[in-house]
mmCIF file of the N, C-alpha and C atoms, coordinates in Angstrom:
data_MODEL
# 
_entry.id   MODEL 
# 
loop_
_atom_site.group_PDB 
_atom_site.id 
_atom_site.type_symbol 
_atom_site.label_atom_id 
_atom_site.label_alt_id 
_atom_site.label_comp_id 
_atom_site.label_asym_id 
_atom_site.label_entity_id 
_atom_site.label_seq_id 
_atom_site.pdbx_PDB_ins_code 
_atom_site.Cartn_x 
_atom_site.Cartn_y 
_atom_site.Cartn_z 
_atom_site.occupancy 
_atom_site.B_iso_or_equiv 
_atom_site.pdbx_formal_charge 
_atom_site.auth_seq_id 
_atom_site.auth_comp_id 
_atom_site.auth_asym_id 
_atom_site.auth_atom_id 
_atom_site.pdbx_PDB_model_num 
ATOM 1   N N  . UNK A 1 1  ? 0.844  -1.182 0.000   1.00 0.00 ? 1  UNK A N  1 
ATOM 2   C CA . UNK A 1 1  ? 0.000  0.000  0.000   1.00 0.00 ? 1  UNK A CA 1 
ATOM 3   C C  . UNK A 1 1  ? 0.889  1.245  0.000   1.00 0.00 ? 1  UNK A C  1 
ATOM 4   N N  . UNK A 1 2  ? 0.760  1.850  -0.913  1.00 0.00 ? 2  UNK A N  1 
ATOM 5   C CA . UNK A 1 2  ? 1.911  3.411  -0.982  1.00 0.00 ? 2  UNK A CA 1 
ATOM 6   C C  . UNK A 1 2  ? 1.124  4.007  0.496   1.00 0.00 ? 2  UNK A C  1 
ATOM 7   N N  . UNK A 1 3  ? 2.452  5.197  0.428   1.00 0.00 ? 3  UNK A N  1 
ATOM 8   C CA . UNK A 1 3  ? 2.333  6.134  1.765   1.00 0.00 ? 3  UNK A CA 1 
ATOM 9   C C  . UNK A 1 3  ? 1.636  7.644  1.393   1.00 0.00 ? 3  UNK A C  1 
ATOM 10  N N  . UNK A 1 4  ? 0.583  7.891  1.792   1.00 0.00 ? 4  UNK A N  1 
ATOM 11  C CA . UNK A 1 4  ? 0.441  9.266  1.636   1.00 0.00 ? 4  UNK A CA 1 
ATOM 12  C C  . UNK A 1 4  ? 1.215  10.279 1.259   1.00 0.00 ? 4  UNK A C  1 
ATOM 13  N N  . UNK A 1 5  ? 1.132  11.218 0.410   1.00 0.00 ? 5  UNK A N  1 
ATOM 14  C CA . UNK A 1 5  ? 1.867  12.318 0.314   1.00 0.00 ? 5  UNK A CA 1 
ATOM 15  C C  . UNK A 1 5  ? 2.310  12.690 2.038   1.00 0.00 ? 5  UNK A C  1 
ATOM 16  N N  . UNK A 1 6  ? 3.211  13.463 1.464   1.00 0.00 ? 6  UNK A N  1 
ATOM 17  C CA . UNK A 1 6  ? 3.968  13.949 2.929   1.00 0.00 ? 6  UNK A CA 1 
ATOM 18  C C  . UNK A 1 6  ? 3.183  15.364 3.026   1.00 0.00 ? 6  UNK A C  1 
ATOM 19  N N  . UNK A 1 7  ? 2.423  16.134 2.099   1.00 0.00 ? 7  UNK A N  1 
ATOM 20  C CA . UNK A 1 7  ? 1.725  17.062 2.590   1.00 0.00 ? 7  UNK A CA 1 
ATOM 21  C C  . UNK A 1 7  ? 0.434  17.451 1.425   1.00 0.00 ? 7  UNK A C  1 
ATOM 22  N N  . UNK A 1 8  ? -0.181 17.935 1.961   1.00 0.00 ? 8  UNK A N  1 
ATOM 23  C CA . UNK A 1 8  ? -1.626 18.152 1.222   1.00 0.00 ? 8  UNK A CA 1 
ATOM 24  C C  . UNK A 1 8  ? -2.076 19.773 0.912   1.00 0.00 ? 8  UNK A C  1 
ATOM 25  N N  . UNK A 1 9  ? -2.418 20.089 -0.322  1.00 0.00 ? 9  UNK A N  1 
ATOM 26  C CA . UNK A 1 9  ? -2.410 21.096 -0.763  1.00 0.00 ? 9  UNK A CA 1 
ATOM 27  C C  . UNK A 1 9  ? -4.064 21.439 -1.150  1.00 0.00 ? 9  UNK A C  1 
ATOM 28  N N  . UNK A 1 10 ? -4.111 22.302 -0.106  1.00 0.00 ? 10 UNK A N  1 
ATOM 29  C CA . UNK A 1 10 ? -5.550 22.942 -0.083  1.00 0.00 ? 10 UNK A CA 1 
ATOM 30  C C  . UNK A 1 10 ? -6.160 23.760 -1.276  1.00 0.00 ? 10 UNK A C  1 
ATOM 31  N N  . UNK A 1 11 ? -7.195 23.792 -1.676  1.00 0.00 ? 11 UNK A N  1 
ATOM 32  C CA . UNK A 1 11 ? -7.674 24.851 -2.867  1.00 0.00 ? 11 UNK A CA 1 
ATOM 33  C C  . UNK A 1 11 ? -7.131 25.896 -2.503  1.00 0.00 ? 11 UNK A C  1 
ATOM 34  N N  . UNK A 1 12 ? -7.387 27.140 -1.873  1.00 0.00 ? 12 UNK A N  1 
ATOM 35  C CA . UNK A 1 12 ? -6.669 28.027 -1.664  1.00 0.00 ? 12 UNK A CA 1 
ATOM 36  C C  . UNK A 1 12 ? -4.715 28.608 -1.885  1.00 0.00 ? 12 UNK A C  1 
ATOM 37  N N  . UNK A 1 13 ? -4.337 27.250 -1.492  1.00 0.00 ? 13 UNK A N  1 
ATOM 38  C CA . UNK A 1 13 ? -2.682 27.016 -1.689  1.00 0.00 ? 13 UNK A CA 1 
ATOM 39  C C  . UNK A 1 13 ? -2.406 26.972 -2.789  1.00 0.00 ? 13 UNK A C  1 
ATOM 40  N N  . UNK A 1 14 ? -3.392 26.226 -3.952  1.00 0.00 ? 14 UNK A N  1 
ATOM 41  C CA . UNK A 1 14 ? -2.820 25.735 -5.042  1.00 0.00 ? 14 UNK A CA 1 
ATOM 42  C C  . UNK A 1 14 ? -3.036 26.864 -5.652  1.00 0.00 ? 14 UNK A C  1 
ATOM 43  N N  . UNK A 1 15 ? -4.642 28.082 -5.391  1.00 0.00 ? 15 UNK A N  1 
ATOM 44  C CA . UNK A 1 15 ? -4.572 28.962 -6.030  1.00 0.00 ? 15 UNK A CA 1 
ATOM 45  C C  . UNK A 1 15 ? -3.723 29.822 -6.221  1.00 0.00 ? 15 UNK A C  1 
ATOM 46  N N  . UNK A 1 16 ? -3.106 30.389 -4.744  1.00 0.00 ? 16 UNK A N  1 
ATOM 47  C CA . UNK A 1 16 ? -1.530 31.036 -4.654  1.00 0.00 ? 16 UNK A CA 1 
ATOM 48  C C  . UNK A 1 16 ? -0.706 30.882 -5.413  1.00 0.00 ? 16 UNK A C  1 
ATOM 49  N N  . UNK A 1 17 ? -0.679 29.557 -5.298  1.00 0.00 ? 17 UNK A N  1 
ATOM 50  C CA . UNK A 1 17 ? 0.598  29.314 -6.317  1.00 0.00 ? 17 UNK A CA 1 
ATOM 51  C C  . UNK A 1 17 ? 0.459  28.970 -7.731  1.00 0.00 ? 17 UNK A C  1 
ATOM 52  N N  . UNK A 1 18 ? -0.316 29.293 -7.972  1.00 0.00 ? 18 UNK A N  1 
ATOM 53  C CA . UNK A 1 18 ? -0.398 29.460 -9.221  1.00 0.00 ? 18 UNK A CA 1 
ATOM 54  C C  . UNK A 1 18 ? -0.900 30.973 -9.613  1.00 0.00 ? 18 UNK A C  1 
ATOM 55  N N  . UNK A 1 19 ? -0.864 31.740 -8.762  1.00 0.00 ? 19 UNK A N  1 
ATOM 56  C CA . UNK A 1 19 ? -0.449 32.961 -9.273  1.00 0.00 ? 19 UNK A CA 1 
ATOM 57  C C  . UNK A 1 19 ? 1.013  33.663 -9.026  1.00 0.00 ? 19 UNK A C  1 
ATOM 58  N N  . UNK A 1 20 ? 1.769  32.918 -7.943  1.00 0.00 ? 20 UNK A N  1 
ATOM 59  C CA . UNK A 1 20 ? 2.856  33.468 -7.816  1.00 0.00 ? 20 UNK A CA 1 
ATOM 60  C C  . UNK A 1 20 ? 3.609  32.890 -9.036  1.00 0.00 ? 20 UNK A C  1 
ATOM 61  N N  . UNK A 1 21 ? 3.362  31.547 -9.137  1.00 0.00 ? 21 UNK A N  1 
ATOM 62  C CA . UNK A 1 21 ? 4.204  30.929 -10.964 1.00 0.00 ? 21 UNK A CA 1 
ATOM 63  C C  . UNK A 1 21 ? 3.834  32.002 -11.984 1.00 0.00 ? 21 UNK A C  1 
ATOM 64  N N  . UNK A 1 22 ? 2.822  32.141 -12.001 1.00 0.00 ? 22 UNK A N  1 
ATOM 65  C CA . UNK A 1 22 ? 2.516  33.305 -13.104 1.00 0.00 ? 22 UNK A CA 1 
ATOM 66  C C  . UNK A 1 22 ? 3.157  34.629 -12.913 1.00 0.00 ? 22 UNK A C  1 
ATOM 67  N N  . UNK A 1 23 ? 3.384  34.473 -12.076 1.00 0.00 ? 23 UNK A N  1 
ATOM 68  C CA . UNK A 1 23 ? 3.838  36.236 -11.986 1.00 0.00 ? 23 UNK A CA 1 
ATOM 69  C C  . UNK A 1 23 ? 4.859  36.427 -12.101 1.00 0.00 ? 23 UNK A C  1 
ATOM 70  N N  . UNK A 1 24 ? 6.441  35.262 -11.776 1.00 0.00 ? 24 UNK A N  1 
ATOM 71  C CA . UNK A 1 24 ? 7.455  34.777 -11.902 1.00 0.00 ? 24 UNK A CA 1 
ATOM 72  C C  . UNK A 1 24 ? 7.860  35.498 -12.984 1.00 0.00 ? 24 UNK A C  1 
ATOM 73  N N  . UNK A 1 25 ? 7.143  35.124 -14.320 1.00 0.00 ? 25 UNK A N  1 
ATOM 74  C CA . UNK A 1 25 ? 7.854  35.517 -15.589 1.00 0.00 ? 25 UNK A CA 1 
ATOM 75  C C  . UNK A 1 25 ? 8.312  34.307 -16.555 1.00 0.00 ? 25 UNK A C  1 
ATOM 76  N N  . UNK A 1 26 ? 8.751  33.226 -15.993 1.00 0.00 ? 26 UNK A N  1 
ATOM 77  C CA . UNK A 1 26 ? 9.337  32.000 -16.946 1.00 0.00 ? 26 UNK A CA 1 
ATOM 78  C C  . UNK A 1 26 ? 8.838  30.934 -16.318 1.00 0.00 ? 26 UNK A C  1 
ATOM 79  N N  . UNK A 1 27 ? 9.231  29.993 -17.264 1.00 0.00 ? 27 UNK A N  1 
ATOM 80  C CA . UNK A 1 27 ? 8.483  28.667 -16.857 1.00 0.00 ? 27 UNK A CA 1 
ATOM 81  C C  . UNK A 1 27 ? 9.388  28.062 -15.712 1.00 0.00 ? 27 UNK A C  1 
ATOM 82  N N  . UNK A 1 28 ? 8.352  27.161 -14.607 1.00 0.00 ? 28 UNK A N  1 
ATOM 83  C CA . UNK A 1 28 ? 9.458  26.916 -13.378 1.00 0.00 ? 28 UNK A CA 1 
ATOM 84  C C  . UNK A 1 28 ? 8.554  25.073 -13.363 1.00 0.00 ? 28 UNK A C  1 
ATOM 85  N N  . UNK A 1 29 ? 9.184  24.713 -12.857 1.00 0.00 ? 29 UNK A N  1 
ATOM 86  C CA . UNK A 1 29 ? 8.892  23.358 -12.478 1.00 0.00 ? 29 UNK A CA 1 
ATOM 87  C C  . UNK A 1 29 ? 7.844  23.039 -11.111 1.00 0.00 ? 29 UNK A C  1 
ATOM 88  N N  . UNK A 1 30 ? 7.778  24.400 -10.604 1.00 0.00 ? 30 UNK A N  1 
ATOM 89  C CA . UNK A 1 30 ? 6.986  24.584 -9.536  1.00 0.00 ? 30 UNK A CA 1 
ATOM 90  C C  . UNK A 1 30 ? 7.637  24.763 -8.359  1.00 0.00 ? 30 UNK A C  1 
ATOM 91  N N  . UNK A 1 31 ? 7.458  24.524 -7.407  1.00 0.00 ? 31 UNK A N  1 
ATOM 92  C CA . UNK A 1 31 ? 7.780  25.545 -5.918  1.00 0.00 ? 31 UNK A CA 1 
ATOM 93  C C  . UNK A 1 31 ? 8.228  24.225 -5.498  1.00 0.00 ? 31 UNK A C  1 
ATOM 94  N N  . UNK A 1 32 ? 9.390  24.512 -4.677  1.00 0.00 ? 32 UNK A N  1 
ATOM 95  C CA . UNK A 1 32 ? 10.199 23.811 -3.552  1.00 0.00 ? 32 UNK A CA 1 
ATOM 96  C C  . UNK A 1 32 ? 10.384 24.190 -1.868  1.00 0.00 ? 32 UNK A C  1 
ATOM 97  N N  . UNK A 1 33 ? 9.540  23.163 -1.778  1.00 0.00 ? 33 UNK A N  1 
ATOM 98  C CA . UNK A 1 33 ? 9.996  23.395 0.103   1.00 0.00 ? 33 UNK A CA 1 
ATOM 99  C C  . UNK A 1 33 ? 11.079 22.630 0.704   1.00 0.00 ? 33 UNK A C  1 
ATOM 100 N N  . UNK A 1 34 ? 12.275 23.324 1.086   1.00 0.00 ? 34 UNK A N  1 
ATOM 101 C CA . UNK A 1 34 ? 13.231 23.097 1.578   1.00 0.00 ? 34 UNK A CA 1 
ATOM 102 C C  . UNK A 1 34 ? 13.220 23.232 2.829   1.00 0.00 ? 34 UNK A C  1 
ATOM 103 N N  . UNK A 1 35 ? 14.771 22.989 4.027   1.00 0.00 ? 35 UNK A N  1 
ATOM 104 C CA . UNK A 1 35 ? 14.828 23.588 4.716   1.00 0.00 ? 35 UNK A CA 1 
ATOM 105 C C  . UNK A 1 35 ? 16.204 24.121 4.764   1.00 0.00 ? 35 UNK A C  1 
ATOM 106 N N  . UNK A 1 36 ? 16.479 25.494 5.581   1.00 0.00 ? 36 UNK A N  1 
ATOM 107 C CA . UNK A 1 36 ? 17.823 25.581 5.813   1.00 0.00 ? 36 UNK A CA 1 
ATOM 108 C C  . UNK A 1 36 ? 18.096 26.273 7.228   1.00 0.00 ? 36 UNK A C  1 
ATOM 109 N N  . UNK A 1 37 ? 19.352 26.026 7.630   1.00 0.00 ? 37 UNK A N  1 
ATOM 110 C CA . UNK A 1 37 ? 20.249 26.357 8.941   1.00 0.00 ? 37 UNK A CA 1 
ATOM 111 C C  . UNK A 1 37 ? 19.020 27.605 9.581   1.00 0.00 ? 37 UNK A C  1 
ATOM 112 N N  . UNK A 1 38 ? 19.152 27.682 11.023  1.00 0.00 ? 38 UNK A N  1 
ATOM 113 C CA . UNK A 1 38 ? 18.668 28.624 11.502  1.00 0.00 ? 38 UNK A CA 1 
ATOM 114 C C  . UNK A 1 38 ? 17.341 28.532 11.906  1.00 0.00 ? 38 UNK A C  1 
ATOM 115 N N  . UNK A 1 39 ? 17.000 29.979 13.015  1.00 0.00 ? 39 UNK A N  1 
ATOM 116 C CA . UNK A 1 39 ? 15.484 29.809 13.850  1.00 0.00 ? 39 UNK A CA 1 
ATOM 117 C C  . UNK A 1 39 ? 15.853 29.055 14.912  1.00 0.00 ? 39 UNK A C  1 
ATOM 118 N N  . UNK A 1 40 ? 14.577 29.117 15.698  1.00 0.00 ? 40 UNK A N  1 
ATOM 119 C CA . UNK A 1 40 ? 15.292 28.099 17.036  1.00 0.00 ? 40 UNK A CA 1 
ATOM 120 C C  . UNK A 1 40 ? 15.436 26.563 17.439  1.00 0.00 ? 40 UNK A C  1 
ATOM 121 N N  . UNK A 1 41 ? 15.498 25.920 16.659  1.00 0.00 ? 41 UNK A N  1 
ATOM 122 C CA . UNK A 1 41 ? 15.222 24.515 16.452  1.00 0.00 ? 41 UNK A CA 1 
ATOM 123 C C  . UNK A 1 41 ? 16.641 24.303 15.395  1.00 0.00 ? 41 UNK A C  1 
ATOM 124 N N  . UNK A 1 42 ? 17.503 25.027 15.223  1.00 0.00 ? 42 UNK A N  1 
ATOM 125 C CA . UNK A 1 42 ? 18.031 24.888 14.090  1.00 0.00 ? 42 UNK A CA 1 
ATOM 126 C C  . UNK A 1 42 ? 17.877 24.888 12.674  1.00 0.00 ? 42 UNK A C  1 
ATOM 127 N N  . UNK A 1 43 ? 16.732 24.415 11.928  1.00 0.00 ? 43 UNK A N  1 
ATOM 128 C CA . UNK A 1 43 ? 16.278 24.631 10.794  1.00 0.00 ? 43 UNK A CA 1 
ATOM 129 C C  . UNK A 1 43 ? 14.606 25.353 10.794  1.00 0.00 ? 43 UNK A C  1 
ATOM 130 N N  . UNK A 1 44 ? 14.964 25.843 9.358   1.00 0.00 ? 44 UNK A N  1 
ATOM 131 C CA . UNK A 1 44 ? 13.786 27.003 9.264   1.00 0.00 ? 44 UNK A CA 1 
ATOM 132 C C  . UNK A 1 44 ? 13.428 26.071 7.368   1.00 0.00 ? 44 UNK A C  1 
ATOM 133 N N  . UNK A 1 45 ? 11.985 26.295 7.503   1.00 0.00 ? 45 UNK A N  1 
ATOM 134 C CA . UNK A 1 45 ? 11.256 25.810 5.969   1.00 0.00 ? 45 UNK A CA 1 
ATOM 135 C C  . UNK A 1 45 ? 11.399 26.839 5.012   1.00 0.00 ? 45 UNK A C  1 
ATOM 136 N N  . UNK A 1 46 ? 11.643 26.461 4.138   1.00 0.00 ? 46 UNK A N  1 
ATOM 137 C CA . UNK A 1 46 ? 11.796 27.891 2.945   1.00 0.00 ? 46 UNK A CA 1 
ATOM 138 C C  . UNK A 1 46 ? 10.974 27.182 1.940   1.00 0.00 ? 46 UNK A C  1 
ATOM 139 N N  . UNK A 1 47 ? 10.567 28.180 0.758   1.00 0.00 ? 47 UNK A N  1 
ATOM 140 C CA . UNK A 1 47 ? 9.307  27.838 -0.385  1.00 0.00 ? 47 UNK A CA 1 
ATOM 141 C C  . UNK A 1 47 ? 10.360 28.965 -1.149  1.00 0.00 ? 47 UNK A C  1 
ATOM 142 N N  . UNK A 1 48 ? 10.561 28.568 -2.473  1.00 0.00 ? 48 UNK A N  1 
ATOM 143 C CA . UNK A 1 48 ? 11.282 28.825 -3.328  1.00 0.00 ? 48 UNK A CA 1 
ATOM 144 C C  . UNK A 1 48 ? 10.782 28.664 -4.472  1.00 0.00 ? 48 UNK A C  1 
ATOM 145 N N  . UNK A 1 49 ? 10.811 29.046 -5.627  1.00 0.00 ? 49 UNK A N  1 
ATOM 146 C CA . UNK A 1 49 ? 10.330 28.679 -7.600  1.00 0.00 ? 49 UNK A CA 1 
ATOM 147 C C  . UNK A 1 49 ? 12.014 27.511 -7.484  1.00 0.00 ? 49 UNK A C  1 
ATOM 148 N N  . UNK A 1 50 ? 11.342 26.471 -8.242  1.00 0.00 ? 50 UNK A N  1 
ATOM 149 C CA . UNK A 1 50 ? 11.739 25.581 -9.015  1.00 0.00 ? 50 UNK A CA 1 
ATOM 150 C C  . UNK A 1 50 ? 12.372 25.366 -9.926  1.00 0.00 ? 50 UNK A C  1 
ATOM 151 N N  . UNK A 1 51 ? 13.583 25.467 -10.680 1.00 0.00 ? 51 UNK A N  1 
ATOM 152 C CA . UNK A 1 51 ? 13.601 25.339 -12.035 1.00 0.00 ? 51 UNK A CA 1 
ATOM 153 C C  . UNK A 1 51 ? 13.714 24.009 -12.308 1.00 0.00 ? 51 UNK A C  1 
ATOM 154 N N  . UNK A 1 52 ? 14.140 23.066 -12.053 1.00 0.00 ? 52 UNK A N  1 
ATOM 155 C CA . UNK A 1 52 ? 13.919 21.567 -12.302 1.00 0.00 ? 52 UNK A CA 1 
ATOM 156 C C  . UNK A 1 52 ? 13.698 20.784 -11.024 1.00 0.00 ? 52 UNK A C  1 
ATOM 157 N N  . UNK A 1 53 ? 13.751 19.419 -11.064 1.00 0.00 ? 53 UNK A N  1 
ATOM 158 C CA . UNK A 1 53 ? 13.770 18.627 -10.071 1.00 0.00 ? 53 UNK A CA 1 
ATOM 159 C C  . UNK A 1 53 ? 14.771 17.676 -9.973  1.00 0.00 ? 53 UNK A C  1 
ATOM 160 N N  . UNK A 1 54 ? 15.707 17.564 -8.720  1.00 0.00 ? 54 UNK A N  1 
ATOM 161 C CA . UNK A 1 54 ? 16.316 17.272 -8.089  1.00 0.00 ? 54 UNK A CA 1 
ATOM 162 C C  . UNK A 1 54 ? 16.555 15.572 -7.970  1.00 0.00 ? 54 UNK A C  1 
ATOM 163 N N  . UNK A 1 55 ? 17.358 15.015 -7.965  1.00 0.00 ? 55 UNK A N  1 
ATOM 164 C CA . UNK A 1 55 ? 17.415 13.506 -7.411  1.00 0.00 ? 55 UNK A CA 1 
ATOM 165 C C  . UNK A 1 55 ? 17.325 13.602 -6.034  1.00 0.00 ? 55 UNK A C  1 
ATOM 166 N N  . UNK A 1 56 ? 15.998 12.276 -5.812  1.00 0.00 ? 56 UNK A N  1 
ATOM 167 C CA . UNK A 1 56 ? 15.586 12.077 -4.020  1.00 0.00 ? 56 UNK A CA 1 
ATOM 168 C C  . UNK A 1 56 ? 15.062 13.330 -3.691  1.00 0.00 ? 56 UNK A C  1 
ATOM 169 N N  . UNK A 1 57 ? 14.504 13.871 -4.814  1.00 0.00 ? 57 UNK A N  1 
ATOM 170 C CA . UNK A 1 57 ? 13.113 14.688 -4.390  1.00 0.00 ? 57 UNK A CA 1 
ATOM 171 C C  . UNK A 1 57 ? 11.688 14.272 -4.187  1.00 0.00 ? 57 UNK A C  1 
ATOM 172 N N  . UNK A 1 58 ? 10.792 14.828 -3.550  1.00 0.00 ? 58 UNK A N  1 
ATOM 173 C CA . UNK A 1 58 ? 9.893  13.952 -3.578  1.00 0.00 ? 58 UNK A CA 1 
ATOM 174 C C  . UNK A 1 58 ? 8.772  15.078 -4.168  1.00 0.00 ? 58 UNK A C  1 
ATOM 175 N N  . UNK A 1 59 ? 8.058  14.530 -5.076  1.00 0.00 ? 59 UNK A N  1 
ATOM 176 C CA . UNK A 1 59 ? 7.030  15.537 -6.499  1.00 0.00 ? 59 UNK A CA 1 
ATOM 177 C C  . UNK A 1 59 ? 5.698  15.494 -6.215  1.00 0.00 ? 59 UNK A C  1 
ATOM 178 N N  . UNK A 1 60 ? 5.521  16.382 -5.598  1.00 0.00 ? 60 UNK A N  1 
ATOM 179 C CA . UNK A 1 60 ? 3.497  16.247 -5.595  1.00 0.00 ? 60 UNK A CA 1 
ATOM 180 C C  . UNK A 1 60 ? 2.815  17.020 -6.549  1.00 0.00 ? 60 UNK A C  1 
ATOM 181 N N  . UNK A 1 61 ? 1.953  16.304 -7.927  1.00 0.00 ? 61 UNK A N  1 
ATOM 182 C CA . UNK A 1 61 ? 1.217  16.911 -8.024  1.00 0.00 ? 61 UNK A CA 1 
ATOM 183 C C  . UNK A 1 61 ? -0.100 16.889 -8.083  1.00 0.00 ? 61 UNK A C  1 
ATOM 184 N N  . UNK A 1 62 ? -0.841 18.024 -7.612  1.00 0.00 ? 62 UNK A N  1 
ATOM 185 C CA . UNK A 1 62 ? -2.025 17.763 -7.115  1.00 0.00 ? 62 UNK A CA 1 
ATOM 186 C C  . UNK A 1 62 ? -2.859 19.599 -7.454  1.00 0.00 ? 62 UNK A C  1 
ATOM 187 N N  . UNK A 1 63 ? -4.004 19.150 -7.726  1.00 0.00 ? 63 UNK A N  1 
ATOM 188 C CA . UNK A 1 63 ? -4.749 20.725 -8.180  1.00 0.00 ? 63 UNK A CA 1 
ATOM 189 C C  . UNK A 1 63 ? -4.514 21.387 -8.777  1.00 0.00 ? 63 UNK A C  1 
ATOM 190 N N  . UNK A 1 64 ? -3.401 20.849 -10.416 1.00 0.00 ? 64 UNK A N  1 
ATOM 191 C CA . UNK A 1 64 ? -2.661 21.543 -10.578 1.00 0.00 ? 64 UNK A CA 1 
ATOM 192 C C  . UNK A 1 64 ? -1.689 22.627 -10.773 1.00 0.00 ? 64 UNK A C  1 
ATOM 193 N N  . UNK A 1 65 ? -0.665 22.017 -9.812  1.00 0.00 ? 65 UNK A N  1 
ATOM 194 C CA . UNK A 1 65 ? 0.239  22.681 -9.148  1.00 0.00 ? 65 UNK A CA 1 
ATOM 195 C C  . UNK A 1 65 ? 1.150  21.170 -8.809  1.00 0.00 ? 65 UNK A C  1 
ATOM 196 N N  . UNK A 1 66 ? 2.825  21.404 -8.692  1.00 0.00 ? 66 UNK A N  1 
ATOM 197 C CA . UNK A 1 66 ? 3.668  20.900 -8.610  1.00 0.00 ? 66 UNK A CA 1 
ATOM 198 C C  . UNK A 1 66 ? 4.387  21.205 -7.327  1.00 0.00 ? 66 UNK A C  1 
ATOM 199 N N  . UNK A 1 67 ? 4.487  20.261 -6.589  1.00 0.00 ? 67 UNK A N  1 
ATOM 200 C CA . UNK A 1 67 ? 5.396  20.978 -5.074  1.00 0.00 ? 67 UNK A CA 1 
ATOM 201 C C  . UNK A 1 67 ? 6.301  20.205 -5.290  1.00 0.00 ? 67 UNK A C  1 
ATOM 202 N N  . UNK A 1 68 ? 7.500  20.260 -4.884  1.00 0.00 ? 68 UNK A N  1 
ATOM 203 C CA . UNK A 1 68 ? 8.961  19.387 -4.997  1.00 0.00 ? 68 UNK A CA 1 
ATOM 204 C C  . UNK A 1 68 ? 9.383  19.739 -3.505  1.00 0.00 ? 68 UNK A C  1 
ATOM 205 N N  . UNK A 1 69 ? 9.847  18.650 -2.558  1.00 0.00 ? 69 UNK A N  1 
ATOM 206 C CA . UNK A 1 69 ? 10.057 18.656 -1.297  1.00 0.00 ? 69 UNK A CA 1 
ATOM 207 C C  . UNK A 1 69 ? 11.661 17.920 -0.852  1.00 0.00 ? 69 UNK A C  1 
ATOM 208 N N  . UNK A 1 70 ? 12.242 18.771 -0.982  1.00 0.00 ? 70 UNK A N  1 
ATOM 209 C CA . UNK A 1 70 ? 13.802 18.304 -0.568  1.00 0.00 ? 70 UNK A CA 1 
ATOM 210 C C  . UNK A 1 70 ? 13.675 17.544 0.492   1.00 0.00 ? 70 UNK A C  1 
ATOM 211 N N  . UNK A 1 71 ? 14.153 16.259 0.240   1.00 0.00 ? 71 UNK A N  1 
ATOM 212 C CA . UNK A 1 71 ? 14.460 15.218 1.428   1.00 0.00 ? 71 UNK A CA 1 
ATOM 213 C C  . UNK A 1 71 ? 14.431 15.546 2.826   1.00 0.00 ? 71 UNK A C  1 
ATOM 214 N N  . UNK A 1 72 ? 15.343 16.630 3.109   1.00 0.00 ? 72 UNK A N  1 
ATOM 215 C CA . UNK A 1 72 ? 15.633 17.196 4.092   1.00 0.00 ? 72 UNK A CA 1 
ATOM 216 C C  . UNK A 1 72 ? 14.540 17.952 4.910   1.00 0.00 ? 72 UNK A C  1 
ATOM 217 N N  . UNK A 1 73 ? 13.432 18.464 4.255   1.00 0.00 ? 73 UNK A N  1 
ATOM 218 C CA . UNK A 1 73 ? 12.406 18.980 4.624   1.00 0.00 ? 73 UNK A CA 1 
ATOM 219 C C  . UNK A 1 73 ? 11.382 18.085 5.005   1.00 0.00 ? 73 UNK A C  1 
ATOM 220 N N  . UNK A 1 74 ? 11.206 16.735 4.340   1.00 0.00 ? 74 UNK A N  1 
ATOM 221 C CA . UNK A 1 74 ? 10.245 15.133 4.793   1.00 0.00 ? 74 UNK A CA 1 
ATOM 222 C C  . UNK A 1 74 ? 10.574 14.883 6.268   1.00 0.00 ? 74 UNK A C  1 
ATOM 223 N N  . UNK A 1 75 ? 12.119 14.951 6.646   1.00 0.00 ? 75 UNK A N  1 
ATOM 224 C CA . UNK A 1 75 ? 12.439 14.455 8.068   1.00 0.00 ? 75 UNK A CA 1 
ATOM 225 C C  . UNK A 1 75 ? 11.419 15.234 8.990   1.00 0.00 ? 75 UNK A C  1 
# 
């Protein structure tokens, strides 16, 4: 039995982002949630434009809209 997406993208979310892709200017592969250094826990989530996808990324798409989730951000 596969595992659920690691996160779920609400009507509202997908609408966002699909106006922030549009507004971008060029074509992107869609938005990446990462994480990096910093905040009080040590790591902080970042949402970024896309230009491709990554090996041992993990690709949701859903409503269309494309999320790409750096490994590091699943933990």
């Amino acid at each position: 039995m596969p595992l659920p997406p690691p996160v779920k993208i609400s009507d509202a979310a997908a609408e966002r982002v699909k106006a922030l892709l549009a507004q971008r200017g060029k074509p992107s592969a869609g938005v990446r949630v990462g994480v990096k250094k910093g905040g009080c826990s040590g790591l902080s989530y970042v949402i970024e434009y896309a230009d491709d996808v990554q090996p041992f990324e993990e690709v949701i798409d859903d409503k269309g809209v494309r999320v790409i989730i750096d490994p590091k951000a699943i933990m």
